[in-house]
C-alpha positions as CSV (number, residue, x, y, z in Angstrom):
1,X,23.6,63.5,1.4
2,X,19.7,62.3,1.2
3,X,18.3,60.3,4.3
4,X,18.7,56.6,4.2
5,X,14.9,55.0,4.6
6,X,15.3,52.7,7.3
7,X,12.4,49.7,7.1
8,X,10.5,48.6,10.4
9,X,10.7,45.1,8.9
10,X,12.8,42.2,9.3
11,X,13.7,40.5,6.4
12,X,15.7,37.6,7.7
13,X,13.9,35.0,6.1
14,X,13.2,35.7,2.8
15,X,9.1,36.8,1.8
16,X,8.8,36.4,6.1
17,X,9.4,39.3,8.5
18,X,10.6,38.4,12.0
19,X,9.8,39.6,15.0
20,X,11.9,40.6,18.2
21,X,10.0,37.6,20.0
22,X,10.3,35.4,17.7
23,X,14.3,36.0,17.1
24,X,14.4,35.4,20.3
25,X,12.4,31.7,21.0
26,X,14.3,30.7,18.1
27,X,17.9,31.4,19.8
28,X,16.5,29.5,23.0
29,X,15.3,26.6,21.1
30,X,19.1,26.5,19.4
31,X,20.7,26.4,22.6
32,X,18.6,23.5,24.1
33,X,20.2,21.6,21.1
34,X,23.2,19.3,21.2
35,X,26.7,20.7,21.4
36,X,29.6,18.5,21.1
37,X,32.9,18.9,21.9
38,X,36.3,19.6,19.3
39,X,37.1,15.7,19.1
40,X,33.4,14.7,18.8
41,X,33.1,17.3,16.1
42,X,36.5,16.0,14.7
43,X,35.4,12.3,14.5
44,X,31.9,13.3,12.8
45,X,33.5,15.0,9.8
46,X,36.2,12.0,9.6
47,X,33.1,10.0,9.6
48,X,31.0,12.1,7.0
49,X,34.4,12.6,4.6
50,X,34.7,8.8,4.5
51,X,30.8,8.5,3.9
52,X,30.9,11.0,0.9
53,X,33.9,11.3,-0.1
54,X,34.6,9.7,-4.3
C-alpha cells in the first residue's frame, strides 16, 4: 500500500480554506445564538408546515 497524501488545508467551505481560529470564533458565535426548547421547536414547524404547505 502507497502513502495517502494528507493536505495541510481545510476545505470546509468550498474554493475557502479554514483555519483552526477561525473554526473556532465561528462555533462561539453559534452558541451565543438562540436555542429553543422541544415544544418551541414543535410549534415553529406546525407554524412553517401550515405557512408552506399546498
Amino acid at each position: 500500500m502507497g502513502k495517502t497524501k494528507i493536505s495541510k488545508q481545510n476545505l470546509v467551505i468550498s474554493g475557502a480554506p479554514l483555519t483552526n481560529d477561525e473554526f473556532k470564533n465561528m462555533i462561539r458565535d453559534a452558541e451565543k445564538g438562540p436555542f429553543f426548547s422541544m415544544q418551541e421547536t414543535t410549534q415553529i414547524i406546525v407554524k412553517w408546515k401550515s405557512k408552506y404547505a399546498k
